[in-house]
N, C-alpha and C positions, 0 to 999 in steps of 0.2 A: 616850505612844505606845509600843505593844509592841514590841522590836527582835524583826527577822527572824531567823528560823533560819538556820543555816549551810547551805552549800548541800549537803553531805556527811551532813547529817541529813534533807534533803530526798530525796536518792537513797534512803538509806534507808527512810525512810516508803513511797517508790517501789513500792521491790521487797518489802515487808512487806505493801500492800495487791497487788500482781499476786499475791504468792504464794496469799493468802487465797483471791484470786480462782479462780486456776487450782485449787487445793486442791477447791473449790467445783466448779465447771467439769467436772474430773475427775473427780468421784463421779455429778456429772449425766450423762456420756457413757458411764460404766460400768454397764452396764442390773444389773438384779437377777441372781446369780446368775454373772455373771461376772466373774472375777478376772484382777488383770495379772498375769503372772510376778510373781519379785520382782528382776528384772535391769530388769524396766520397770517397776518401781515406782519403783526407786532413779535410773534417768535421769528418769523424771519429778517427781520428787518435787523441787519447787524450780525446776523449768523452768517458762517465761515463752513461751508460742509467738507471745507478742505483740510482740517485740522482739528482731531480728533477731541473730544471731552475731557476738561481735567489734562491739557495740554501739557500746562507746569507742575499740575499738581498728585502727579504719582500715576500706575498703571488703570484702565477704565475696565471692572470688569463685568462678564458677555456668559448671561446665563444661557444655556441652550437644552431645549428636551423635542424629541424627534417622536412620530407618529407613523409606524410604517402602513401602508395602506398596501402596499401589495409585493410580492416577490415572484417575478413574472416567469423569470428563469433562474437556472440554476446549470451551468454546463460545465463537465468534466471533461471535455476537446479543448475548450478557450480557460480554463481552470475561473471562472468569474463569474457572475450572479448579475441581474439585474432588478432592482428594487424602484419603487416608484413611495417615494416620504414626502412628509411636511414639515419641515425644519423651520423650529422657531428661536429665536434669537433676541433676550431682553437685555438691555442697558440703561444708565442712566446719565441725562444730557443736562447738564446745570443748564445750560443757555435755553432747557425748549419749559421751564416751568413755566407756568400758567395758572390764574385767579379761577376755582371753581371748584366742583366736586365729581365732575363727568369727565370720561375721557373721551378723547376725540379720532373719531376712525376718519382717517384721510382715503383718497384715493391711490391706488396701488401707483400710478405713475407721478403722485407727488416723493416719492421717496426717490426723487433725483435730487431732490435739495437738500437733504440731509446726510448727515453723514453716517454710513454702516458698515459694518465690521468685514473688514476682507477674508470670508472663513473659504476654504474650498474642499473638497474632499479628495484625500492623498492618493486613493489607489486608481484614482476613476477612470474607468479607458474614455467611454465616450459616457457625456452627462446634457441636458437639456431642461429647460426653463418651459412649465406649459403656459402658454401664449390663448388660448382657445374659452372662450371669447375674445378676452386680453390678457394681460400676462396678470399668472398667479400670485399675487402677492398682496401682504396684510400690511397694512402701517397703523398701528395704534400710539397716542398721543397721551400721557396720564400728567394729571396736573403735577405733580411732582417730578414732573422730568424723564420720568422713564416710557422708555419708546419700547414698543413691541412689534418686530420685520417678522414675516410669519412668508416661507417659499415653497412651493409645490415642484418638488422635481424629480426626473426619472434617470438614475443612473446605474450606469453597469461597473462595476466596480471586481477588481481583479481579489483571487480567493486562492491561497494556496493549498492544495488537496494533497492527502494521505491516501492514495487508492489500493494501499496492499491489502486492505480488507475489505476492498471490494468488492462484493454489495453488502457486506455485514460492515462499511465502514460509519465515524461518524466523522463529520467535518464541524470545524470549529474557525466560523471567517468571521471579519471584524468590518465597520464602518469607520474610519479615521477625519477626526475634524480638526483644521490646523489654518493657525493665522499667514496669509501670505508674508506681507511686507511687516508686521507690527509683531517686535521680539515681545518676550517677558516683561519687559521696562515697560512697555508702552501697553499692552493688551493681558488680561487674564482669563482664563476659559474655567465654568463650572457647569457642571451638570445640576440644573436647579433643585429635582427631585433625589437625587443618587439615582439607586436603579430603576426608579419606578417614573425619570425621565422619559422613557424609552415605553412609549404602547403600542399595541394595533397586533402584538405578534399572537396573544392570546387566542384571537379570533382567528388568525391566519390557517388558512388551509394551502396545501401545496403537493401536487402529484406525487410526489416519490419521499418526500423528507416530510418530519414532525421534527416541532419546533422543541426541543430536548431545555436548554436552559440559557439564562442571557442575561448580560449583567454589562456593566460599564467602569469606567475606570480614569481617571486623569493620569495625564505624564507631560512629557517636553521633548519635542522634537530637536535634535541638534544637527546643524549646519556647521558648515566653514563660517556664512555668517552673523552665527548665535545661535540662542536656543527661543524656539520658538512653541507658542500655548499647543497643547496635543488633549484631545479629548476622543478616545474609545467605545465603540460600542462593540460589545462582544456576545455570537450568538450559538450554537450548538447548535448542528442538524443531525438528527438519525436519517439515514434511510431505510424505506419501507423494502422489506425485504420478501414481502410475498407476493408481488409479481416477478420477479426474478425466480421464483419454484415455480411459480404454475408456466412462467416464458423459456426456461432453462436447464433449471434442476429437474424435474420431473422429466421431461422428454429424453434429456441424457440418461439419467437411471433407465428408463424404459428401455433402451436403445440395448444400455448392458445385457438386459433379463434377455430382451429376443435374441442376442447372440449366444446363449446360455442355450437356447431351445434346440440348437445343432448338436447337441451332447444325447438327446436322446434320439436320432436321427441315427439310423443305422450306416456302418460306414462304408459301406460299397455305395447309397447313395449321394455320390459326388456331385453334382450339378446341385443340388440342392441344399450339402452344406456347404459349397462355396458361395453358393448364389448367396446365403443369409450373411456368410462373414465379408464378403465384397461391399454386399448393399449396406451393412449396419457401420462400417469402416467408413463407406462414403460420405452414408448421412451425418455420421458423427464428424466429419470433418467439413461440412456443411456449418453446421450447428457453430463449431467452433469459429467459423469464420464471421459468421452471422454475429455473435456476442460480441464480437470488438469490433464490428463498426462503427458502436456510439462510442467507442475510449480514446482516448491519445493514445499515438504511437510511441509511448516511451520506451524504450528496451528497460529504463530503472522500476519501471511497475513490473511485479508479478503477483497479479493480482488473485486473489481466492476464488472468483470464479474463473482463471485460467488452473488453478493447480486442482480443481474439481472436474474440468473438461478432461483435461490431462490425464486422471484417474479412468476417467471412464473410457478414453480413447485407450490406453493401453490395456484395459482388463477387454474392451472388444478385439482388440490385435490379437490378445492371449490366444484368445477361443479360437480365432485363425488358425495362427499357429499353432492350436494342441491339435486340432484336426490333421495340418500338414503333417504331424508329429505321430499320430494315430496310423495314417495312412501309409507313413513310411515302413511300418513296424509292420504292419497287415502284410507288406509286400513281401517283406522277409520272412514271415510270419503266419503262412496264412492260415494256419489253422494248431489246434494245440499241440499235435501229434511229435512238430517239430520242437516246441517246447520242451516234452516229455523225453529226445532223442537229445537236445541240445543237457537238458539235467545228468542223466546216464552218462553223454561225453563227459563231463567236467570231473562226474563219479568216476570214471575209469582210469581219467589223468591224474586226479588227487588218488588213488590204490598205486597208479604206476609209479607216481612220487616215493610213496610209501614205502616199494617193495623195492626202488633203488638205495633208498637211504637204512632199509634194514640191512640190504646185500653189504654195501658200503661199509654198515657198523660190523655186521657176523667176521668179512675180511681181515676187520681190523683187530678184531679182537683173535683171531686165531695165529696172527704175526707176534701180537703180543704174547699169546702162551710158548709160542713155539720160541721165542727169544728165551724167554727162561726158561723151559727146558734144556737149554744147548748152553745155558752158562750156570746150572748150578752144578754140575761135576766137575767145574774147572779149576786147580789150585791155584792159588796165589804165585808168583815166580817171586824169585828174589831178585833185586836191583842187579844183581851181576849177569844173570842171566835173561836180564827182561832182553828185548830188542829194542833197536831203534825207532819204534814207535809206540812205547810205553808210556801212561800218563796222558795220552789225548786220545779222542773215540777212536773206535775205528770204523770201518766203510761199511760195515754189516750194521752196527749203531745207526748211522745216520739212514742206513737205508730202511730200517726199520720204522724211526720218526717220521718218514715222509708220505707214509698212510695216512698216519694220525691228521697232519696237517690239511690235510689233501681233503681229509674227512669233514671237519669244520669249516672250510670253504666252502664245502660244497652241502654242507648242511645249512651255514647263512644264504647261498643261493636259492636252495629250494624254498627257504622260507618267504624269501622276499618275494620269489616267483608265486607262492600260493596265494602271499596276502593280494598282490595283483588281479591272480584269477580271480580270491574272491568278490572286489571290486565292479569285474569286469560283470560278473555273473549278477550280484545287485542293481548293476543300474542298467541290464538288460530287462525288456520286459518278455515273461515268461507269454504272458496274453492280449495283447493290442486291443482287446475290448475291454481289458481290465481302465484303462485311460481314460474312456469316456465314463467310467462309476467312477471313478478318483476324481474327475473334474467337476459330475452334478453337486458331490461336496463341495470341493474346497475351492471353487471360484465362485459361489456365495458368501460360505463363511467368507473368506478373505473379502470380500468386496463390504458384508457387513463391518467386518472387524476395520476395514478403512474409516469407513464414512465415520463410523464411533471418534474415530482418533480425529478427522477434519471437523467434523461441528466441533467437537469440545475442543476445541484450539483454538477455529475462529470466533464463535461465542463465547467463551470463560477467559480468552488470553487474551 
């Protein structure tokens, strides 16, 4: 059996066929006709871009600070953002030192011969490298080894949204930067400057949101296959919340007041206060349809400008319905005369009560006097000559109690039967034009008293 090689003659073999390779590699990428310096002949000559810096000698670590140049979009349908940055990316390469005091800017397509950090970004749905003249990219060279990759790219990146405060909400979505293939061991991520890594958002402007606050953070991502370098950019959006009054809020309120304007309409004019509560019903549910076509269909959002439509659609139904309410009373109703004949009934029924339950009591009270008079002349018998039904009532007794009783049932009946009528007689109304002055109140206040309690809830909570 042939004994193994040493493992120091295997490294060897290693790096005698990458050299071969890249030797190889390198004359394939150098087209006809073009030549390296000879400062980059002599870094590359012997360089391996296949095996990262500080191979044996611990993890290589990958400073990064991001420059946002634009935030293009921002969608609450696709819950995700699209940002266009310039992601820049420092290390240092024992292998690329160099004699001198200048760095050296390469051309963006020599950085296929070197080796860079596999970062990508975790949420990204679709993401793009600009190309336009050629493709966007820095390669800086510093005599001490450190390399600086500098990327221009545009990506749309997923953002998970809080819409129950919608439009008074803020969102809080993040940028995530993560080593593909290269764990902890091998790669370490730092944010060069901490927070002040991260520029361009100061100056940013943006339709609907202001840039509220941003900060950044390191962590480790964990897999089934390790833990790998995690570097966070965290940023705060408010939304601007006054085109939403002038697109929403406003025309809704308005909508409430002109359904309000049928209360002083007098009420034999029907075509025209239905005509107002039909049309302001309609538009209001217009409206309502109109505000979620820019939202997601979640059934889990109910959002605060759904629960402020929702107000105002049901106080315009109200006004509807007080009228139909109005109207029905008129019918029955139609003028006060029967009001004044309906009060008189009720007077006459509560005297007829009266004059029953005094009858009732006068009866009973004259069974009771006439019981005692018919039993105080009577002597006592003595036990020899009592009869056999001596020592239990007798049938004159019991029929004497049977008033009484009779009286107090039929005294809890009356009472319950008045409290009824009274009932009935309150929540009749004596005047059907009295409803349309109950309503120019109290379907303001109430409508004010709402709005008070919805701002200071979605604003203060």
């Amino acid at each position: 059996m042939r004994p193994l090689a040493p493992r120091g003659t295997a490294f060897a073999v290693l790096f005698f066929i990458s050299g071969i390779m890249e030797d190889s590699l390198l004359v394939a990428e150098v087209k006809e006709g073009e030549i390296l310096p000879p400062t980059i002949q002599k870094l590359m000559k012997g360089y391996n871009k296949y095996l990262r810096p500080f191979f044996d000698n611990g993890p290589v670590t990958v400073g990064m600070s991001l420059d946002i140049a634009s935030i293009d979009t921002i969608s609450e349908i696709n819950m995700d953002y699209t940002a266009t940055i310039f992601l820049r990316q420092r290390w240092t390469d024992e292998r690329l030192c160099f004699d001198g005091n200048k760095s050296l800017s390469l051309d963006g397509r020599l950085v296929e011969l070197l080796w860079v950090p596999d970062t990508f970004i975790v949420d990204s749905k679709k993401s793009f490298l600009h190309d336009i003249t050629v493709e966007n990219r820095l390669i800086r060279i510093f005599p001490n080894g450190t390399v600086l990759y500098a990327l221009r790219i545009t990506t749309t990146v997923a953002c998970n949204m809080d819409l129950t405060k919608y439009p008074m909400d803020k969102q809080t979505c993040t940028l995530q930067l993560e080593s593909w293939g290269y764990n902890i061991n091998d790669v370490m991520f730092y944010w060069t400057r901490g927070n002040d890594s991260v520029s361009g958002l100061d100056t940013l402007r943006l339709a609907q949101y202001t840039v509220e606050d941003h900060y950044t953070s390191v962590s480790e991502a964990i897999y089934e296959t390790g833990h790998y370098p995690k570097l966070i950019f965290h940023f705060e959006l408010k939304r601007s919340i006054l085109y939403f009054i002038l697109e929403t809020y406003v025309p809704s309120s308005l909508l409430v007041v002109l359904s309000w304007v049928s209360f002083w309409i007098s009420q034999s004019s029907v075509p025209a206060r239905i005509c107002i509560g039909v049309t302001t019903v309609l538009t209001m549910t217009t409206l309502m349809m109109g505000a979620r076509t820019s939202l997601p269909n979640a059934n889990c959002f109910i959002k605060a400008i759904d629960v402020y439509l929702g107000i105002c659609f049901s106080f315009i139904f109200g006004a509807l319905i007080e009228y139909a309410v109005a109207h029905f009373c008129t019918l029955h109703q139609p003028n006060g005369t029967n009001a004044l004949m309906y009060g008189q009934q009720v007077q006459e029924c509560e005297d007829e009560m009266n004059g029953v339950v005094t009858t009732i009591a006068s009866n009973s009270t004259r069974l009771k006097k006439r019981k005692e008079t018919s039993a105080a002349p009577a002597t006592p018998t003595t036990p020899a000559t009592a009869g056999p039904g001596s020592g239990s009532p007798s049938g004159s007794e019991m029929n004497a109690d049977t008033p009484a009783e009779m009286l107090s049932h039929c005294e809890q009946a009356l009472r319950i039967l008045r409290k009824w009528l009274g009932y009935i007689y309150c929540c009749r109304v004596e005047n059907p034009h009295y409803i349309d002055n109950y309503s120019r109140m109290s379907f303001p206040l109430s409508f004010i008293a709402v709005n008070l309690l919805y701002w200071t809830y979605y604003l203060y909570f």
